[in-house]
Structures are given as C-alpha cells and as structure tokens.
C-alpha angles and dihedrals in degrees: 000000000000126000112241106251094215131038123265090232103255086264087071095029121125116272083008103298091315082138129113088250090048083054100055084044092058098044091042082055088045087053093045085244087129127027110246092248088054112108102164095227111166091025128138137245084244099048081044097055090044094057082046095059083049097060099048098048082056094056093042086080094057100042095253080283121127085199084068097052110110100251103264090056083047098051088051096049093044077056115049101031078051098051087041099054087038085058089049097052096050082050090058102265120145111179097243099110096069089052106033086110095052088068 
C-alpha cells in the first residue's frame, strides 16, 4: 500500500485528528500560525513539515510547557486541544492507541 502524497486534511484524519500531524495543526492554530478553519487538507509532507518547524519554534520560547504559555495562549490551547479530544472521544477514540507501548 501507497502512502498518500498529500494530507487528509486532520477532519478526516484517523481517531479524530489524535494524530502527530493533528497535533501540529492544533498548536500552529493556538500560535496563530493557521487560521481555525485551516485543515491542511491537500497539503504535502514538505508544507507539513514546514508548519511543523514553525510550531516548535513557537513552543521553544515556553519551554514546550503549556504551563509557560502567557494566559491567553494558554486559554486557547486549553480550547482547542479540549474541544478536539472531546470530538475524538464521541467519535470512539480512547486514547489507547498513543500509550499501548507504554504497557
């Protein structure tokens, strides 16, 4: 099997987006880095990684610690990456997946 050359887009992402690419797009949204209606869908493995540069240059000034974020970053994260894992569950996603090898 092939591996797609462009991105879904995370709202048709596998368990709802709970995927490391749902997760830049989240935090590049949270940054103001994408605008909340951006999927990326269509996107390549290259713009992806771009966006994904970005974000963590973003989160290199707060340590990678949402603790550090000033408190409205840390409000909209709280928001988006809530309402996204809330979606996910309703959609059957439990989480799981992203520890199974932590068994």
């Amino acid at each position: 099997m092939n591996k797609p050359d462009t991105y879904v887009g995370i709202d048709n992402d596998i368990f709802g987006g709970m995927t490391t690419i749902g997760k830049t797009i989240r935090d590049a949204r949270v940054f103001g880095l994408l605008e909340d209606t951006e999927t990326c869908e269509g996107w390549n493995l290259a713009g992806i990684d771009a966006l994904l540069q970005k974000v963590n240059a973003e989160w290199d000034k707060y340590g990678c610690l949402v603790s550090h974020l000033p408190e409205d970053l840390f409000e909209r994260h709280q928001k988006i990456h809530g309402d996204a894992v809330k979606k996910a569950r309703e959609s059957g996603w439990s989480g799981e997946f992203e520890t199974e090898d932590e068994k």
